[in-house]
N, C-alpha and C positions, 0 to 999 in steps of 0.2 A: 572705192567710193567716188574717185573724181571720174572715172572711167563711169560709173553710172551715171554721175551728172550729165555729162558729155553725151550719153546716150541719151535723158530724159530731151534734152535740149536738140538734139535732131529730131527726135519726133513730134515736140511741140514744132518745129517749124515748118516739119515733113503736114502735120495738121492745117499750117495754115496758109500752105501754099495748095493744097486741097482744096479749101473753101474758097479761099479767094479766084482758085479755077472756076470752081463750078458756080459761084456766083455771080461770074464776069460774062461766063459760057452761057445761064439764065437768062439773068433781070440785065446785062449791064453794069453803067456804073450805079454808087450805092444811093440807094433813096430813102429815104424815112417811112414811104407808104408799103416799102415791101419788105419791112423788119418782121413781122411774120411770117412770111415765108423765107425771112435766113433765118431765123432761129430755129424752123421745122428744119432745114436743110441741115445745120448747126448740128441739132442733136442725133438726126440721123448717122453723120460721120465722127460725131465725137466722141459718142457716146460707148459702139462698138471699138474704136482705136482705146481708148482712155483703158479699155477693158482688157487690153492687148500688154498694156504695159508693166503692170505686176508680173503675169506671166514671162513677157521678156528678161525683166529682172532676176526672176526667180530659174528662170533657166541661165541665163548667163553666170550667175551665182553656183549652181550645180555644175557646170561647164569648167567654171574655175576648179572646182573642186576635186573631180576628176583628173585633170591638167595636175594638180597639186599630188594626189595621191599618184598616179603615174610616175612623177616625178621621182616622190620618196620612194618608191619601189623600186627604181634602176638604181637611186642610191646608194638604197639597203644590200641589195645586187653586185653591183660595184662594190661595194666594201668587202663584202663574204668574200666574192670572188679574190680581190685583194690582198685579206687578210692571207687564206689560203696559200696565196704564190709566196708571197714575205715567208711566212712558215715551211713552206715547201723548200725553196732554194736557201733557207738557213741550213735544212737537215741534209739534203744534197749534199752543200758543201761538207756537210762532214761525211756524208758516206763514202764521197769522192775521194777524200783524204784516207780516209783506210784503204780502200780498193785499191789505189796506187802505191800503197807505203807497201798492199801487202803484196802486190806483185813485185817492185826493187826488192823485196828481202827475199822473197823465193825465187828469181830468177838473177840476182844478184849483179844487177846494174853495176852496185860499187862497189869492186873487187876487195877494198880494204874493209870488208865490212867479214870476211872468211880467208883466215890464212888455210889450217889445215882442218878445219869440220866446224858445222853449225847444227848448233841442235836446237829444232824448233816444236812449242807446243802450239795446241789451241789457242789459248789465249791471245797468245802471239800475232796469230791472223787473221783473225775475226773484224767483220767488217758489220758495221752499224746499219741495222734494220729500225729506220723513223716511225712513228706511227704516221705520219704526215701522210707517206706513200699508200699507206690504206684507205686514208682521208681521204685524199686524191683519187680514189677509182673510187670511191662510193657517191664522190661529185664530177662525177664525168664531164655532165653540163657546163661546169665553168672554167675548165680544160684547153687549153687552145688542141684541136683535131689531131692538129701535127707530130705530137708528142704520147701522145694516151699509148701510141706501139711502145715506147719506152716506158712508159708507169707499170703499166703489163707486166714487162720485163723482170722490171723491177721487183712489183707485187710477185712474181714467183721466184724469182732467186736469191733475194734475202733470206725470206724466210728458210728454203731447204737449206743455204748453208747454216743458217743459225742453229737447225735442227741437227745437222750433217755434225757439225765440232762441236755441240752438246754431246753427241755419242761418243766419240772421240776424246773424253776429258781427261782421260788417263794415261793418252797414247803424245809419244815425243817421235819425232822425224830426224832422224841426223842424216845432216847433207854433208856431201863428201867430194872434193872435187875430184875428178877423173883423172887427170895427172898434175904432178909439181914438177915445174920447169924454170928454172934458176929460183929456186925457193916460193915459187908465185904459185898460187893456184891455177889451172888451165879445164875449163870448161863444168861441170857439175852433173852429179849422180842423182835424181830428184826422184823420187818416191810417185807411183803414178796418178797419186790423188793430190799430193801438192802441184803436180804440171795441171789436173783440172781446175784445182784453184785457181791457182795465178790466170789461164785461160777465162776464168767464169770474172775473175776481177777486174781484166782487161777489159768484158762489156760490159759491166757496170760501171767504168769510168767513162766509155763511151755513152751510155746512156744519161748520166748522170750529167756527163757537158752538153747533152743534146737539151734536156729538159732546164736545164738551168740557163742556158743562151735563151731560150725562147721567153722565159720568166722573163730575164734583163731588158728584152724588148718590152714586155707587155705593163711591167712594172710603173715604169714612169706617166704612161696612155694614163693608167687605172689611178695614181696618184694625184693626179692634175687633171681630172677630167670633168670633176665641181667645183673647182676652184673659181 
């Protein structure tokens, strides 16, 4: 509204520095005998300006409008997107955390964890497939680039292990260490679908800190960036 003002009030001045040109440029200075011919002069330039100014209104008014709706559209945008990564790097962190727990117990980081055999099931190993990560490729669009090789990834190799150790429901693994040397276990006898495991889970944690580092950046951007 005041921003209208402001505009009506330029163009009334923009008017009457008009008239006062072209009447100076005529007749000279003002006389009483040639009020006649300002007033012809008068309605010539007023009349179409004056007709000018709704219109200006009424498009500046639409201009806002657009300006406004635009607005709310990156917002709505911004937030989806958003919302998305929050959800994304919460389910990460947890697929992250199985992928690794289940490589240390199959490749046995910590020797105190198997004197003389370990006997491992499905359950055991099973590594958490998010819906998020399906989310996530079905919105590529608000993806940073850098990363979608890794959701990819992701998108196919949760799901066949998830499928792989459902078949496997019934089946146990006993690992066995290769030799015992002063009572300690030395080295391990691994079954050659748990060495693919532990392999497959190795790049899902690598995947899984590629996408989540890129989240951490993008995070705060998309947090603060209507504030």
């Amino acid at each position: 509204m005041i921003r209208q003002r402001f505009d009506l009030a330029a163009i009334a001045a923009l008017i009457l520095t008009v008239v006062l040109t072209v009447w100076l440029g005529l007749w000279g200075p003002f006389e009483i005998s040639k009020l006649q011919q300002w007033q012809t002069v008068m309605a010539a330039i007023i009349a179409p300006t004056l007709a000018l100014i709704p219109a200006t209104i009424a498009y500046k008014g639409a201009m806002a409008k657009v300006d406004h709706d635009r607005q709310e559209a990156e917002r709505r945008r911004n937030n989806e997107r958003l919302g998305l990564y929050l959800r994304l790097r919460a389910s990460l962190r947890r697929t992250h955390a199985d992928a690794f727990s289940r490589v240390e117990l199959i490749e046995d980081k910590q020797l105190s964890q198997i004197l003389w055999g370990l006997r491992i099931s499905p359950n055991m190993i099973t590594v958490y497939n998010p819906p998020e990560v399906q989310e996530a490729w079905q919105a590529l669009h608000l993806i940073p680039p850098s990363v979608i090789v890794n959701i990819e990834a992701l998108k196919q190799l949760l799901p066949q292990i998830e499928q792989e150790l459902s078949k496997f429901a019934d089946r146990t693994w006993d690992i066995k260490p290769k030799l015992i040397v002063n009572d300690l276990p030395v080295g391990r006898i691994l079954d050659d679908y748990l060495r693919l495991h532990a392999t497959r889970c190795s790049a899902i944690v690598v995947d899984c800190e590629a996408i989540i580092g890129e989240l951490e950046r993008e995070i705060p951007f998309l947090q603060n960036r209507f504030k």
